[in-house]
N, C-alpha and C positions, 0 to 999 in steps of 0.2 A: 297600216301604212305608217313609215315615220312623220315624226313631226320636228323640223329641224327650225329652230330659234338662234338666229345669230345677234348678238350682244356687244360686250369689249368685254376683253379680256382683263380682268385686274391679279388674277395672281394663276401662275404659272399649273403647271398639271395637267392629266388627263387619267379621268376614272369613268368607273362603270358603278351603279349601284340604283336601290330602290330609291322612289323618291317619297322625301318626308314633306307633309305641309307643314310650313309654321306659320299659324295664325295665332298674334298676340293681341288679343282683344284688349281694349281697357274695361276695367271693373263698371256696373252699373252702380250712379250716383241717383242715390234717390234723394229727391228735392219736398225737400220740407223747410218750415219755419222755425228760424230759433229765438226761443223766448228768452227776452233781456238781461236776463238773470243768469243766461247760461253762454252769453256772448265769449265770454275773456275765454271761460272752456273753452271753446272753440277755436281761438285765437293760441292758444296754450298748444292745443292738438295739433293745428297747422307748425309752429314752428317746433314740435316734437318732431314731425316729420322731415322736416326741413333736416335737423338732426340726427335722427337716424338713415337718412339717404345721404348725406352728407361721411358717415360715417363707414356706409357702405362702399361706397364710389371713393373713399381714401382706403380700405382693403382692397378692392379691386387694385388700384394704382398701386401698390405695395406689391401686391403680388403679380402682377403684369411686370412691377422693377426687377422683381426676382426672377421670375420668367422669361423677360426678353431682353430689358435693358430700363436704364431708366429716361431717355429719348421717348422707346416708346411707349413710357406709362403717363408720359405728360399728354396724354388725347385724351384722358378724362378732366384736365382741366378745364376745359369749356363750361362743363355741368355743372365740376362743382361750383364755378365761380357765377354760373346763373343762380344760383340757391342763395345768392347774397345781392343779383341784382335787386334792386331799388323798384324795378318795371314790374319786377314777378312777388317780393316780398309784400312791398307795402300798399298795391293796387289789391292783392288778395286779403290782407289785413282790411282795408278798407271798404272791399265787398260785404269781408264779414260784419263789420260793425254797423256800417250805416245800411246793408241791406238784407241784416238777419240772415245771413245765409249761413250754412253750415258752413267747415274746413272745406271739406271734398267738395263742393258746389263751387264755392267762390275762387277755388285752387285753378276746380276744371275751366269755369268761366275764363280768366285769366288767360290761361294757355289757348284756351279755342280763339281769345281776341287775337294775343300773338303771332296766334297762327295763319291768322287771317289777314293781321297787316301785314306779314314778313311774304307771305304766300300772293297779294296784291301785287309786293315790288318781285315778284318771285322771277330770279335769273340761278346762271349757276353758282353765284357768289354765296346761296342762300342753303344751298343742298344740306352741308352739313350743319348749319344751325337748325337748319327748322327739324336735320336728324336727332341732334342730343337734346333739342325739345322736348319730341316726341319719347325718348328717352325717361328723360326726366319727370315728362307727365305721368307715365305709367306708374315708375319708380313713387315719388311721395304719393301719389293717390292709393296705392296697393300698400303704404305706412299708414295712410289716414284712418282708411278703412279695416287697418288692422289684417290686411291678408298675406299670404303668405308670396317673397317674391318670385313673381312667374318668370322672369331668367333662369332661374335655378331648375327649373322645369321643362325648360325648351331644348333640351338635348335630346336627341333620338339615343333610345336603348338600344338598337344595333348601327351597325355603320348604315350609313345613308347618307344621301347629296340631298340637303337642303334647299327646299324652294320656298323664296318668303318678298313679301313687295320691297323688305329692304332691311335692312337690318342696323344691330348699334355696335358703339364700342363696346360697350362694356356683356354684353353677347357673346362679338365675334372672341375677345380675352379669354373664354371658359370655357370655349369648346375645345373637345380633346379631337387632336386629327384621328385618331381611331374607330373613333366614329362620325365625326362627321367628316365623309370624305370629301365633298367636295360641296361648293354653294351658287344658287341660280337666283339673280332677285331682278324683280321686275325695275327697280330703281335705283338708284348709287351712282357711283364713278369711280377709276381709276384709284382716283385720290379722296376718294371717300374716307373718312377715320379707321372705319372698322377695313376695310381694304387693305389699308395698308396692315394693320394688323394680319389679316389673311394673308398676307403675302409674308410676315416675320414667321406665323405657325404652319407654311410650308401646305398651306389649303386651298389646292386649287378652287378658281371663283370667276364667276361672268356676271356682268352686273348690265345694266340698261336693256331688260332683255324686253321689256317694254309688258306684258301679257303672259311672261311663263307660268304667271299664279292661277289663272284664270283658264289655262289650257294641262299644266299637270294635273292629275290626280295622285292621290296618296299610292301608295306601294307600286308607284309604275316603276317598267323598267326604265333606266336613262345612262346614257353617256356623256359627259359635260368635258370639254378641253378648255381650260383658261388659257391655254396659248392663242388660239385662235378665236377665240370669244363663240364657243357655239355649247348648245345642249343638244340633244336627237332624244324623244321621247320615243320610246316604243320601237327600237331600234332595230333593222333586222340584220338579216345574216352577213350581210354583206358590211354593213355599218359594223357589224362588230368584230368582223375580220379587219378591218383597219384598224378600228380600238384594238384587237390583241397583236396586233403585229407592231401599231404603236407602242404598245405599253413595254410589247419584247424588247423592240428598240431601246425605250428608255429603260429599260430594267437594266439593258446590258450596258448600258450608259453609266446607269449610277453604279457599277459592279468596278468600272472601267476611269471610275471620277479619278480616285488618287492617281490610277498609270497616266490618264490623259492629262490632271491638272500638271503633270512634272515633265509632261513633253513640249517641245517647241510648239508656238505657232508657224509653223512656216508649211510656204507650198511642195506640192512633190516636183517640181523642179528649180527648187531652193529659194523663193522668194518670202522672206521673214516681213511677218504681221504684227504690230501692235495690237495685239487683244486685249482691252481693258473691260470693267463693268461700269454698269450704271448702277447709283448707289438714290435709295431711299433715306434710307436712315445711319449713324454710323455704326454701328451692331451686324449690318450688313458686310461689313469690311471683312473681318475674317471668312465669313461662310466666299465671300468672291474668291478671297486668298486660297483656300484651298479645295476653290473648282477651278482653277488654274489663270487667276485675270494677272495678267502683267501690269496694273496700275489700275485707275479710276480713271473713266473716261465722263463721266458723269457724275457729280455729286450734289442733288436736289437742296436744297435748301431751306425751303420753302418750311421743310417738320417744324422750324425753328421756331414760327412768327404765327400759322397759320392755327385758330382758335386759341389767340391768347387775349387777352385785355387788356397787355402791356407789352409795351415794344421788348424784345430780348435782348439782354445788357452781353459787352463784348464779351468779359468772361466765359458767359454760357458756349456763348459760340466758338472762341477760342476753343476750349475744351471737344468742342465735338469733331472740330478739324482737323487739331491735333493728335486726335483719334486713330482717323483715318489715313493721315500722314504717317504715323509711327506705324501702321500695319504695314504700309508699303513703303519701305524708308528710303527704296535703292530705287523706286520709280515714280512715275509720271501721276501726281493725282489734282485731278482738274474739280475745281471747285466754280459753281455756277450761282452767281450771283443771285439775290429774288428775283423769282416768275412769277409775282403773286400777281393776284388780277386774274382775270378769265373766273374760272372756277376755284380757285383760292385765292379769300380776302378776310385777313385778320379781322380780330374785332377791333382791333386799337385803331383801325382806320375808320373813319369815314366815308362809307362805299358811295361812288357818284349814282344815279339812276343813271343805266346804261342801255340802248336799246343792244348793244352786242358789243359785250364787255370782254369779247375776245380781241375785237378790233379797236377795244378803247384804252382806258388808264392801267397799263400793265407792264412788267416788266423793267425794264431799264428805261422806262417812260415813267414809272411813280417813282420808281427808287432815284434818282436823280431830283423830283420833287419832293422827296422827303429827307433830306440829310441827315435828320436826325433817326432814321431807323436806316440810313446806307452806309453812314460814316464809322458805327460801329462794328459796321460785317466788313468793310474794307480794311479795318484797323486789324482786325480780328483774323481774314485770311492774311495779314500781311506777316502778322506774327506767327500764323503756321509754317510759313515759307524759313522758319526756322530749321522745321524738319523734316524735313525731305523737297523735290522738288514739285513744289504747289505751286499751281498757275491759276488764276483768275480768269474765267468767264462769266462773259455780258450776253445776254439773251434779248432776241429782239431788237436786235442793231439796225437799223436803217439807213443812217448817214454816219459818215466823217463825224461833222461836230458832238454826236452823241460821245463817242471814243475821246474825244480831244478833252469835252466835259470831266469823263472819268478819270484822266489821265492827272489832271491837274487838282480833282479830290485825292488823288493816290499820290500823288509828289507830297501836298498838305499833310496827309497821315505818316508817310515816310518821315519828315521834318518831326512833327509828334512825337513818333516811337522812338526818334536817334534823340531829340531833348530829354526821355527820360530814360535812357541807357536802355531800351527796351530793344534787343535782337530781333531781325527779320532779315531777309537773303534779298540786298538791292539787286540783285537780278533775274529777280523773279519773273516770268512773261503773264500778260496782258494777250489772251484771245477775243474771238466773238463767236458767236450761234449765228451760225446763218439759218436763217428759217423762213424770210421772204422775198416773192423773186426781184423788188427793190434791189435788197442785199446780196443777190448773186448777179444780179446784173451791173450793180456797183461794186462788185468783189474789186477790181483792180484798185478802186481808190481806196477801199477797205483795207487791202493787205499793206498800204503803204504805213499803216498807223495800227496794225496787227501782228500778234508774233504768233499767234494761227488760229486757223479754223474749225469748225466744228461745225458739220451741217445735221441739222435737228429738221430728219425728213419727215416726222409726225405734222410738223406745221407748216413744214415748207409744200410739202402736195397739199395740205388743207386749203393753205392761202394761195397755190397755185392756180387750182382747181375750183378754189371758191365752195369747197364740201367741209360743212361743218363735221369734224372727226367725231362728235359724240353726241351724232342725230344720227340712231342707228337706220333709219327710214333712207338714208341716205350709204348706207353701207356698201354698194354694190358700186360707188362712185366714187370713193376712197380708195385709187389705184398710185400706188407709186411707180409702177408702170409702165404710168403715160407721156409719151413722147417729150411733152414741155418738160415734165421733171427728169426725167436722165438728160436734157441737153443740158438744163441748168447745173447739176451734178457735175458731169464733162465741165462744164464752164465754170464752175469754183474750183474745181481739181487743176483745172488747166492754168487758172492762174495765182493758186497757190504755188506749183512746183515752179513758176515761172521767177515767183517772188522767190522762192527759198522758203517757204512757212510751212509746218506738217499743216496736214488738211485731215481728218477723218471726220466719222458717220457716227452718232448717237444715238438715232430714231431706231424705232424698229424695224427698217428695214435690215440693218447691217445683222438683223438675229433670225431673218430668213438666206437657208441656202442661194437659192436662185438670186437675193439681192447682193449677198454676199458675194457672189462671183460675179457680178454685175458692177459692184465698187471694186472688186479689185481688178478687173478691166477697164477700168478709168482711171486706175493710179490712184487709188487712195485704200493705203495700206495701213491703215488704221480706225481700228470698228471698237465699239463699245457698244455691251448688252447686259442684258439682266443677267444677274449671276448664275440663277439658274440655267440660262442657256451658250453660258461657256462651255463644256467640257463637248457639246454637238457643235458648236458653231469650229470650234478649233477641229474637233475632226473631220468637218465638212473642209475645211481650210487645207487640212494635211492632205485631201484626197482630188484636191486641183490643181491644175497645172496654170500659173498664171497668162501663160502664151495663149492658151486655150483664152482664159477669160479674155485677153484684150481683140483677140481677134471676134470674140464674140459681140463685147460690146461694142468695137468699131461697128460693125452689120448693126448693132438694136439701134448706135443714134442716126442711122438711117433709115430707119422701121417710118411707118406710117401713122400705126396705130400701136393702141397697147399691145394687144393683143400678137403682132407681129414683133413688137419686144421680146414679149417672153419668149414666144415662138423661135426665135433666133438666138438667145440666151442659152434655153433648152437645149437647140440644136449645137450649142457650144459644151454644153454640159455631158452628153453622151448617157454614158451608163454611167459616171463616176460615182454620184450621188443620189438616193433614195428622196426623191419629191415629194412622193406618196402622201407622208402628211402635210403637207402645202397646196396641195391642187386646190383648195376653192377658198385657201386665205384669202388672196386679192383678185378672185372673179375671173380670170383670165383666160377663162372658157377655154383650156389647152388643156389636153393628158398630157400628163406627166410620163418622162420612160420608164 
């Protein structure tokens, strides 16, 4: 019988392959006494290693530069810059001297305390620290002990889908997609370090799978889709005729990238679509450009600040905007203010104790109380608005005064840039993220002090619905679906077009068919997804009739239930489009035609 594990999806794909365990154990530290005479050794040996890991983790970063970019070779900063904390250097120096301990004892001790206090306050603000921790212990203790380093080791010699409780940056950097095709870990997040890495080296990956370690075994068969966040161990016949008639699909897809990235987005009964992507990193900008995104609908920001131990100075960020802006010079690219908070929080901050630090200091809620890490990225997109048209969004808007706030830091930075002869486009627009249903029920006052919208359906059904999106236990509850959230949808479209303001969808919904025809039967003809799933999402696009969708989605915002959503959506949809691989993304207990 299969064994089917659903997760999140953190980087795009779908393969078939054996499964490899990776178990990296740390080295045994035997505990012994050091005699006084041999203390400073010991102390000599610990910051040897400090230096030789120190040494390694700036090749890695060197070569990750060359590799992918240098955006994203800055994720080994974290490590190396713990190899100089104060908390880790000189409390292990300190073990050794005053309590004879060897390097490796007093190293290990150390870490295990750290881990213990960071693990006490433990939310998701802590994921990736306590990850290049755990990193880093391995790394100098595998120096101290003089052995050889076991990354270098944890490759499978044939291709295989990795199952491991979690994995690191400096890991996920070295593996070659040839063989590792694809990755399952019981731990992580979207926005994981190494995640994102998995998503630059084009390796599909499902992360929070909560148990996959403890339920694969080694050379099983498995099927893993990071689109949809699932694995199927042991998969049968039928499971894997989906897997090959998927993967046809997408083979014929990517055969079909260049013909579809140079075709229109537009309907088959001529209604034109804004299709843009959502951007991670800016390295991601060409690979959008030529899977066919008409602009950026999305550009995270967050790479910039998150695991640093210094606020990011304008320059940097200039540079990486301007990046993005020059790829796309004749179009629309939307730059989104910090999301930090929730599961991203630098180290330069000072993290609150949060009981749900999704609903706490985040977003356009810290950056307003930190000016001094807001006023440089406001400075910074102002001056991209040099080249091309860049517009600024604010995430997690709630009220009016929020807007008015930023409005009156951005006139302050205008004033700045024109005192020192420094160009930027004074007509640049001012959006929002609508993502709670506050903000789409306050859309009207919103749009008055808005030049548009952008609805971020990831959070807006979380906060809807009151389902935390990354408690996988809760997966089957995570519907965007459901009745509240297509009214609110209808109700910010309705009064965007009412205001005159474009309105589109950046969440993942707009990079499902069925949602996709669901927004554009509400009049919002502007979608933004991962780059990866341009060149389907536009052909799902070319193969709908917008009349279709609106008469579809009039019948769903009259549905009952979710499930009569879809049901009626479906029923708008015909044969046009292949659902196949979507029937049990959002549970909706419906065949697909």
């Amino acid at each position: 019988m299969p064994t089917v594990r659903d997760g999140f999806g953190a980087s795009e794909g779908i393969v078939e392959g054996k499964v490899r365990l990776l178990t990296l154990g740390l080295p045994v530290v035997q505990h012994r006494r050091v005699e006084p005479d041999r203390i400073e050794e010991e102390v000599a040996c610990f910051q040897a290693a400090r230096e030789k890991t120190r040494a390694r983790l700036q090749e890695l970063k060197t070569a990750t530069s060359q590799r992918l970019g240098s955006m994203e070779a800055r994720i080994f900063d974290p490590q190396i810059l713990m190899l100089d904390d104060l908390e880790v250097v000189d409390r292990t120096v300190e073990y050794i001297r005053e309590n004879h301990l060897t390097a490796a004892q007093a190293f290990e001790w150390r870490i295990l305390e750290l881990q213990a206090m960071w693990a006490r306050t433990f939310n998701p603000m802590t994921l990736d620290r306590l990850n290049d921790l755990e990193d880093l212990h391995s790394r100098v203790l595998h120096c101290i002990l003089d052995l050889p380093d076991p990354f270098d080791t944890a490759h499978p010699e044939e291709p295989a889908i990795l199952v491991a409780q979690n994995l690191t940056p400096s890991m996920a950097v070295q593996f070659d997609p040839r063989r590792v095709r694809g990755i399952a870990t019981d731990g992580g997040t979207r926005t994981s370090h190494w995640a994102i890495l998995a998503r630059s080296l084009s390796v599909p990956a499902v992360v929070g799978l909560g148990d996959i370690t403890s339920l694969a075994e080694e050379g099983q068969d498995a099927i893993l889709d990071g689109r949809i966040g699932r694995i199927i161990l042991d998969p049968d016949e039928r499971d894997r005729e989906v897997f090959r008639g998927r993967e046809t699909q997408i083979r014929a897809w990517e055969k079909e990238i260049f013909k579809i990235a140079g075709l229109e987005a537009v309907t088959d009964d001529g209604q034109p679509v804004a299709l843009r992507a959502n951007l991670d990193l800016p390295g991601e900008a060409e690979q959008a450009k030529n899977h066919g995104a008409t602009g950026v609908g999305l550009f995270r920001t967050e790479f910039l600040a998150v695991g640093r131990a210094s606020l990011p100075c304008e320059e940097e960020q200039y540079e990486a905007y301007r990046q993005v802006a020059e790829t796309f010079p004749e179009s629309t690219v939307v730059i989104r203010t910090f999301d930090l908070g929730g599961d991203k929080f630098p180290m330069f901050l000072r993290k609150p104790r949060e009981e749900n630090p999704f609903l706490g200091w985040r977003a356009i809620r810290l950056c307003l109380d930190q000016p001094d890490l807001f006023r440089p990225q406001l400075r910074a997109i102002l001056r991209a608005t040099a080249h091309g048209d860049v517009r600024i969004m604010l995430p997690l808007v709630n009220n009016v005064e929020e807007v008015l706030q930023v409005r009156a830091l951005l006139e302050e930075e205008e004033d700045h840039l024109s005192a020192k002869g420094i160009p930027f486009n004074p007509g640049y627009k001012l959006g929002l993220l609508i993502e709670t249903p506050a903000a789409a029920l306050d859309a009207v006052e919103l749009a008055r002090h808005s030049d548009f919208f952008s609805i971020g359906t990831n959070d807006l059904v979380q906060y809807t619905l009151a389902v935390d999106r990354t408690n996988s236990r809760l997966a089957s509850l995570f519907n965007p679906f459901h009745p509240a959230v297509v009214r609110q949808l209808h109700q910010v479209s309705r009064v965007a077009r009412a205001a005159g303001i474009e309105v589109s969808v950046c969440g993942e919904l707009a990079a499902n068919p069925l949602g996709a025809f669901l927004l554009l039967g509400l009049d919002i003809h502007s979608l933004s997804v991962a780059w990866p799933s341009l060149p389907e999402i536009k052909k799902v696009i070319r193969e709908l009739r917008i009349e279709d969708a609106r008469k579809a989605a009039a019948r769903a915002l009259a549905a009952p239930t979710s499930k009569d959503v879809a049901t009626r959506l479906l029923e708008g949809v015909g044969d046009r489009i292949d659902l196949s691989a979507f029937a049990g993304r959002w549970n909706l207990n419906v065949s697909p035609r």
